[in-house]
Every structure is written in structure tokens, then in C-alpha cells.
MIVOVO-154468 format. One record per residue (C-alpha): y, x, z; residue in three letters. Coordinates in steps of 0.02 Angstrom, whole numbers, plus 50000, padded with zeros to 5 digits. Layout:
% MIVOVO-154468
YXZALA
...
END
This chain:
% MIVOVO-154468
490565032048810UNK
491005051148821UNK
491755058748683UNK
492125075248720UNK
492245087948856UNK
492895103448908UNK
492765117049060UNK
494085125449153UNK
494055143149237UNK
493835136749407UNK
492045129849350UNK
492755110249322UNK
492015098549182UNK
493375088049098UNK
492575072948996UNK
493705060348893UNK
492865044248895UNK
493155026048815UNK
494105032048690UNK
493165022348557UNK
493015004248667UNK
494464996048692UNK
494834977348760UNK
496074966648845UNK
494934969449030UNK
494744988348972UNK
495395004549018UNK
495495014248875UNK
495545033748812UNK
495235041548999UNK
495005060149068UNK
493925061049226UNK
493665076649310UNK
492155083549406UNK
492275099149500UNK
491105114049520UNK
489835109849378UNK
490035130549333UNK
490165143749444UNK
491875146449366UNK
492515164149297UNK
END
């Protein structure tokens, strides 16, 4: 479940994720990172 996301200056997307699901089996309130989705500044 994404829940927010943000861009750097080098063109990376920055999602937090499974921040509202939480379990004994569950990673919870993440940051992935996935590079060059902009062209950057």
C-alpha cells in the first residue's frame, strides 16, 4: 500500500509503503527507492 512519495534532484522516486498494514509476518512503514523515473534537475 503506498502512502506517499517524493522525488529527488537526481530524478529518483522515493515511495513509503505499508505504513498502514502491519502484522507479526509483516514488514512495516518502508521507503523503497527507484532510480531515474525523472530526468532529474
Amino acid at each position: 500500500m503506498p502512502h506517499g512519495l517524493a522525488f529527488d534532484p537526481n530524478g529518483s522516486m522515493y515511495v513509503r509503503i505499508n505504513s498502514v498494514v502491519s502484522g507479526p509476518d509483516m514488514a512495516g512503514d518502508q521507503v523503497i527507492r527507484i532510480d531515474g523515473v525523472t530526468a532529474g534537475a
